[in-house]
TORMITOR-690474 format. One record per residue (C-alpha): x, y negated, z; residue number from 1. Coordinates in steps of 0.5 Angstrom, whole numbers, plus 500, padded with zeros to 3 digits. Each point is the difference from the previous one (the first is absolute). Last residue first. Example, Ala and Ser with C-alpha at 12.3 -4.5 7.8 and 13.67 -1.06 7.14 Angstrom:
residues 2
+-----+-----+-----+-----+
|   X |   Y |   Z | num |
+-----+-----+-----+-----+
| 527 | 502 | 514 |   2 |
| 498 | 507 | 502 |   1 |
+-----+-----+-----+-----+
//
This chain:
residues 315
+-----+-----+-----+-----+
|   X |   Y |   Z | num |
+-----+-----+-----+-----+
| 723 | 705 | 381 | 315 |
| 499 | 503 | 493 | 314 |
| 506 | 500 | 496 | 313 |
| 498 | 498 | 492 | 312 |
| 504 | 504 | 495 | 311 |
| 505 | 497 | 495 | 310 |
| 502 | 503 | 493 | 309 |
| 507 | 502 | 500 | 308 |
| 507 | 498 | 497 | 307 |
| 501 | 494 | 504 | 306 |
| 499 | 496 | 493 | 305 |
| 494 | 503 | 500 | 304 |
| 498 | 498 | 507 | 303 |
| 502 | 492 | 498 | 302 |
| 496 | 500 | 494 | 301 |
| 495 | 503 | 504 | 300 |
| 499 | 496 | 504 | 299 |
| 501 | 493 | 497 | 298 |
| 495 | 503 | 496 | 297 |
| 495 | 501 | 506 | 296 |
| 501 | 493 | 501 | 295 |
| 498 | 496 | 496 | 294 |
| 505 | 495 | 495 | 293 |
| 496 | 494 | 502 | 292 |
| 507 | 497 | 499 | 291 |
| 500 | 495 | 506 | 290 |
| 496 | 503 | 505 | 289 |
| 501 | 508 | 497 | 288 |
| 508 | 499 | 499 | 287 |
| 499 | 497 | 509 | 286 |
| 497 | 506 | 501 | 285 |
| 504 | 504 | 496 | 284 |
| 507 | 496 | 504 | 283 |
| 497 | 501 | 507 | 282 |
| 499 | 507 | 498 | 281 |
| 507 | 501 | 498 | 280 |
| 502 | 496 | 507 | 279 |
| 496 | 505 | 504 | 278 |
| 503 | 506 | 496 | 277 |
| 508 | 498 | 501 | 276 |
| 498 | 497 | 508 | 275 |
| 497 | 508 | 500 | 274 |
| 505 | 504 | 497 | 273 |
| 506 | 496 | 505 | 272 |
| 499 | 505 | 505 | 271 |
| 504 | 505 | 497 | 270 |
| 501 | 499 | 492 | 269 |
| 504 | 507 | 498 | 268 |
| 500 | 499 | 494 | 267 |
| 497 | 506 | 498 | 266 |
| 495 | 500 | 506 | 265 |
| 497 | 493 | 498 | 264 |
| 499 | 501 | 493 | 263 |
| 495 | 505 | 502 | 262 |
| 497 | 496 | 505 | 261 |
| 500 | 495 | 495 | 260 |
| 493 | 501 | 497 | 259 |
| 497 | 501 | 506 | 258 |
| 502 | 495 | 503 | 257 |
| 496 | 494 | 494 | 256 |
| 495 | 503 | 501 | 255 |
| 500 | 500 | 507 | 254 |
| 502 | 493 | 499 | 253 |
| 495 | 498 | 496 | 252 |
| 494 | 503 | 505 | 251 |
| 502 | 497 | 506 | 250 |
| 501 | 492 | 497 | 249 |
| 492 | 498 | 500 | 248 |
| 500 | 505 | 508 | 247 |
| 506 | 496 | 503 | 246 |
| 506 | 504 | 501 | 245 |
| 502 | 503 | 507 | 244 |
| 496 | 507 | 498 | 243 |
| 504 | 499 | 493 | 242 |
| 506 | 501 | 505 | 241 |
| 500 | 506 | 503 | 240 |
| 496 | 504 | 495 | 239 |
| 506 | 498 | 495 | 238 |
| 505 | 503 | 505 | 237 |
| 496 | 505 | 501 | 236 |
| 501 | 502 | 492 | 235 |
| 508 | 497 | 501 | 234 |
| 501 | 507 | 505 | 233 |
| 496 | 504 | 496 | 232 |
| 503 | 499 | 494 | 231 |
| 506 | 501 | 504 | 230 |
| 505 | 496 | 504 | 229 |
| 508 | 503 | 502 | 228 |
| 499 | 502 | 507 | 227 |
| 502 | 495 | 505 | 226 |
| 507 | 504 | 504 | 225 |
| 501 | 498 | 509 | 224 |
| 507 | 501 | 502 | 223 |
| 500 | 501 | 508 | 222 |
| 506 | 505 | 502 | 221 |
| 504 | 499 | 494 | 220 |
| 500 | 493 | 501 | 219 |
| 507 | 497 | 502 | 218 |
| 504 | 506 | 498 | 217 |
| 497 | 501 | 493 | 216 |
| 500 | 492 | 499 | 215 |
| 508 | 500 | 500 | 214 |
| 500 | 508 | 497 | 213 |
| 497 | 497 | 494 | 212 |
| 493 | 503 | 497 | 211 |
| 500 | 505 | 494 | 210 |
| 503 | 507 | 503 | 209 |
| 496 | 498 | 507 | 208 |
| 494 | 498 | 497 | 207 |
| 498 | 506 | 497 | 206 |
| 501 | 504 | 507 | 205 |
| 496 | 494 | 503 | 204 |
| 494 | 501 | 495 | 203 |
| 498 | 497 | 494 | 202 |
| 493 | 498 | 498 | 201 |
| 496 | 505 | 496 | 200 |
| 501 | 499 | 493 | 199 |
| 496 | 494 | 495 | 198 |
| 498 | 502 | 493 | 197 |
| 505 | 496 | 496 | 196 |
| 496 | 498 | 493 | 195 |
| 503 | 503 | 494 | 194 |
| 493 | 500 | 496 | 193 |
| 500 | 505 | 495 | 192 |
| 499 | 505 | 504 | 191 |
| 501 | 503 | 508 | 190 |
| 503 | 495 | 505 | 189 |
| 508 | 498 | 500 | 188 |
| 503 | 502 | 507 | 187 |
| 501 | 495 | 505 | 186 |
| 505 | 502 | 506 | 185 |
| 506 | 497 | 496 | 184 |
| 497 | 493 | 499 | 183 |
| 498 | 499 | 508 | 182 |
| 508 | 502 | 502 | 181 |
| 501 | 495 | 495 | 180 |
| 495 | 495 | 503 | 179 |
| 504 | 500 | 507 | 178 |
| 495 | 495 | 502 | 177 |
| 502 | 497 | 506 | 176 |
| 496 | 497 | 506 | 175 |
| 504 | 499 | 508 | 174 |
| 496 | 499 | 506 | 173 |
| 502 | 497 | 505 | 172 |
| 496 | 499 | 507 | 171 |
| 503 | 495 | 506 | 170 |
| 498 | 500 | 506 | 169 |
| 506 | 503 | 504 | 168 |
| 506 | 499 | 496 | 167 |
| 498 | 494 | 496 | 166 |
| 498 | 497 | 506 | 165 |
| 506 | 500 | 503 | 164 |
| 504 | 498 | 495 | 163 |
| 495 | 494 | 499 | 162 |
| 502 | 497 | 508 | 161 |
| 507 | 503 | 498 | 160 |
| 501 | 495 | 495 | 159 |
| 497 | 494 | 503 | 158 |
| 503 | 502 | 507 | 157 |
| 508 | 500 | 495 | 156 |
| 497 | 493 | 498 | 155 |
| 500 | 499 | 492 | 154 |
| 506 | 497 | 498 | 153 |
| 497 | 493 | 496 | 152 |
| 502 | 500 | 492 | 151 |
| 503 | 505 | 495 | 150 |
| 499 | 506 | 501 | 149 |
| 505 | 505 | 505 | 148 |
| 495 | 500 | 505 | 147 |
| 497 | 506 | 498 | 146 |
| 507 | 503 | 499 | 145 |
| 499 | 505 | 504 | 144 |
| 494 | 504 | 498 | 143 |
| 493 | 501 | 503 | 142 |
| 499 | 506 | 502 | 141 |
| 493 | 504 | 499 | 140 |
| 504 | 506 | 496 | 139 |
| 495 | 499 | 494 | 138 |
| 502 | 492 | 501 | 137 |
| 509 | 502 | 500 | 136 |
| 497 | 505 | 494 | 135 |
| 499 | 493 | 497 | 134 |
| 506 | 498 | 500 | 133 |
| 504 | 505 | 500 | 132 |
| 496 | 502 | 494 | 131 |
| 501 | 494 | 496 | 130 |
| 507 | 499 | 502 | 129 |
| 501 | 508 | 496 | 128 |
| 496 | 497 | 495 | 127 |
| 506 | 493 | 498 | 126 |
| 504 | 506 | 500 | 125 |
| 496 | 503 | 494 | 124 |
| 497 | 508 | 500 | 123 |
| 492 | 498 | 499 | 122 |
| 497 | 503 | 507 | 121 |
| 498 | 492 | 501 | 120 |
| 493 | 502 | 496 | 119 |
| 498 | 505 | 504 | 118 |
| 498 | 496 | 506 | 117 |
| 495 | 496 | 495 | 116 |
| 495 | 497 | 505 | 115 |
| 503 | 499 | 507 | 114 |
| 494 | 499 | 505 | 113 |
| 501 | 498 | 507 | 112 |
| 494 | 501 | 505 | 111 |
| 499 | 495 | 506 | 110 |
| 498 | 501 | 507 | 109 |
| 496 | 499 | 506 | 108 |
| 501 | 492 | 500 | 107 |
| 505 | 494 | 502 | 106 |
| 506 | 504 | 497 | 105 |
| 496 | 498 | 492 | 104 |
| 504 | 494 | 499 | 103 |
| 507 | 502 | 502 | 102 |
| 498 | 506 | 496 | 101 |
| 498 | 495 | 493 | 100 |
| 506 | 497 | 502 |  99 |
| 505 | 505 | 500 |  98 |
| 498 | 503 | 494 |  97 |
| 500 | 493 | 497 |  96 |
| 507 | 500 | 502 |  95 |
| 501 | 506 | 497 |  94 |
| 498 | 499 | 493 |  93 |
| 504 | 494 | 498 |  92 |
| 496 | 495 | 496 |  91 |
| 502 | 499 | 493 |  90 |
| 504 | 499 | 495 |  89 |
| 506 | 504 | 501 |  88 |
| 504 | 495 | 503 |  87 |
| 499 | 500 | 506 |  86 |
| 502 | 508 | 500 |  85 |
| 503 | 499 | 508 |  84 |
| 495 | 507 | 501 |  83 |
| 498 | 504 | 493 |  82 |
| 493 | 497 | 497 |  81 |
| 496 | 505 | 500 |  80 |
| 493 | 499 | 494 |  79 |
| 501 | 507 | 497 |  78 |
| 500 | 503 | 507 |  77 |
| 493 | 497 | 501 |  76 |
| 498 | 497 | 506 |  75 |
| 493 | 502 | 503 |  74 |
| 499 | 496 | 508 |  73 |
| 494 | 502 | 503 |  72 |
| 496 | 497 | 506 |  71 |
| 496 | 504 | 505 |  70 |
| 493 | 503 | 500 |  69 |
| 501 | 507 | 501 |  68 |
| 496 | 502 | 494 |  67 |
| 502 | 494 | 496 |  66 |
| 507 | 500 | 500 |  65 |
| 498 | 508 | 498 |  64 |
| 497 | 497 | 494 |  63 |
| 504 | 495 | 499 |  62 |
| 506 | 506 | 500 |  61 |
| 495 | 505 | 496 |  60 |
| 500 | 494 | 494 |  59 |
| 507 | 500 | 500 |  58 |
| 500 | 508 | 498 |  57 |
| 494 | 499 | 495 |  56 |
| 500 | 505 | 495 |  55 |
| 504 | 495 | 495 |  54 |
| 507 | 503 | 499 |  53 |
| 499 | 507 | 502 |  52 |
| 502 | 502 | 507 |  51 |
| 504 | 501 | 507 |  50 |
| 499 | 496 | 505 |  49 |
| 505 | 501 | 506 |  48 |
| 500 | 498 | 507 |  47 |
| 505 | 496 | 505 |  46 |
| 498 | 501 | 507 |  45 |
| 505 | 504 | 503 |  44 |
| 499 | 500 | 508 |  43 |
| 507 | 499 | 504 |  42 |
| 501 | 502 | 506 |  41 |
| 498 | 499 | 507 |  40 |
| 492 | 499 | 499 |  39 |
| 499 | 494 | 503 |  38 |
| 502 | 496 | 495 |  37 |
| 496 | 503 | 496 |  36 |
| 493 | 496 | 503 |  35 |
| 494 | 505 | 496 |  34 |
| 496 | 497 | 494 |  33 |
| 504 | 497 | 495 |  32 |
| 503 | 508 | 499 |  31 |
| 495 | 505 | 502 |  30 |
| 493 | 495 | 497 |  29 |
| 504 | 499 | 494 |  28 |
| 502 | 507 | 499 |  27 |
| 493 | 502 | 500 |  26 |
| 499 | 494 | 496 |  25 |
| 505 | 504 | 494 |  24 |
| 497 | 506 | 500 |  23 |
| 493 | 498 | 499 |  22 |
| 503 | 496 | 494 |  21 |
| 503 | 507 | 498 |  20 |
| 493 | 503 | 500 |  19 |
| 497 | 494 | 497 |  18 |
| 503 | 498 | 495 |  17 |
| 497 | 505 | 494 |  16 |
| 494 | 499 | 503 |  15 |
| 501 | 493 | 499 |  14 |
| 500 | 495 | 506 |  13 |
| 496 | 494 | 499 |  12 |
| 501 | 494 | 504 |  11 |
| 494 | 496 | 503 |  10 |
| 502 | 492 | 502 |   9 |
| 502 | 499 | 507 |   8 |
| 506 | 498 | 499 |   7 |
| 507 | 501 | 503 |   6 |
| 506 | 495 | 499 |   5 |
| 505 | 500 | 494 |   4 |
| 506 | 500 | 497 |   3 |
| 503 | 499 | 493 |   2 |
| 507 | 501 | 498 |   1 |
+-----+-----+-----+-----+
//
């Protein structure tokens, strides 16, 4: 569980983001931006973010934080910890919920994250009590037994101050990989290199026969899908960030990414390919320093090892 403020720093949205991410802030300005309450009836406010492992889905929810300069809160459904469970080693996640709002109430909004959302669909009973309690968040309901952990009762104004503000200024976004329905829509690639050639992403229809009937029914009206990365996909993402990387440092690590932009596709690396080559380049650089090993070896050692020569990108 993380949160976080908004920062002026300069993000950098991926082509292959951009549409969704557009999507996403429109959203964002129609839900925190206009007073519910005064509507009448309920407003969903509860959107989901489909993706591959690694094309950036908690990274769109800073982002978007970012962009209407509110506080996000991410909390991953592997890290839940179930109400009056004080012995599961850890915090309870809904009173750190709770504050993380009654600490955001004062401001114009705020933004939930819930990473993982596909991982409490396992058939279990002890899933079955996750789901109602993080669909208690989805639905923007705070549950019941709140005040059922151990310690001080809670205050019924405290409680209805934060439910309140749940239901009127508050965004979720739910994130979740479904990684099979990813796996089955990549076909092997031409040759001796069994590679995965990325698919066009799936669409609603094709979610409908995957996608639970519980995540269907809360989102089918607002699902946004991130493509599967290309090598296009992770050439640009390179580009991105050797333009951040000081200049005796740009050379090696795009050397060193474009020797694994294939590597990155087959196994399918997301967002992490560029930490994966920025540390290989630290590593050759330190080798060189140490070793006097150079560094043109280094490189093609590494580029042979990948199974093809590297070739220099021009910025």
């Amino acid at each position: 569980m993380s949160e976080s403020q908004n920062t002026n720093d300069k993000i950098i949205i991926h082509p292959f983001q951009k549409p969704v991410y557009d999507r996403l802030c429109a959203i964002a300005r129609a839900v925190l931006n206009v007073n519910r309450s005064a509507i009448g009836i309920k407003v969903r406010t509860c959107f989901l973010l489909i993706g591959p492992s690694g094309c950036g889905k908690t990274f769109l929810a800073g982002a978007l934080a970012s962009e209407m300069q509110v506080p996000v809160l991410t909390v991953a459904v592997s890290d839940w910890i179930l109400l009056g469970s004080s012995n599961r080693g850890g915090t309870s996640t809904w009173p750190a919920v709770f504050d993380f709002i009654e600490r955001s109430k004062h401001l114009e909004g705020a933004i939930i994250f819930i990473d993982e959302l596909d991982k409490c669909h396992h058939e279990s009973n002890w899933n079955a009590f996750l789901r109602s309690e993080i669909y208690s968040l989805c639905d923007s309901r705070i549950p019941l037994a709140i005040n059922d952990l151990d310690g001080e009762k809670i205050p019924e104004q405290r409680i209805k101050a934060v439910k309140d503000f749940l239901q009127s200024k508050t965004m979720i976004l739910a994130g979740a990989a479904f990684q099979h329905i990813w796996d089955a829509r990549s076909r092997p690639s031409i040759g001796f290199v069994g590679s995965p050639v990325a698919d066009n992403p799936p669409e609603l229809p094709d979610l409908a026969k995957t996608l639970p009937r519980e995540l269907l029914n809360r989102f089918s009206s607002e699902i946004l899908i991130l493509p599967e990365l290309t090598e296009a996909d992770y050439r640009q993402m390179l580009e991105s960030a050797a333009n951040q990387v000081a200049d005796t440092w740009r050379e090696r690590f795009l050397n060193m990414g474009i020797s694994r932009i294939k590597q990155a596709v087959s196994h399918k690396k997301g967002a992490r390919f560029i930490e994966e080559v920025l540390l290989a380049a630290i590593i050759e650089e330190r080798a060189y320093l140490t070793c006097g090993i150079p560094s043109e070896e280094c490189s093609n050692n590494i580029a042979k090892h990948d199974g093809h020569e590297p070739e220099l990108l021009e910025l």
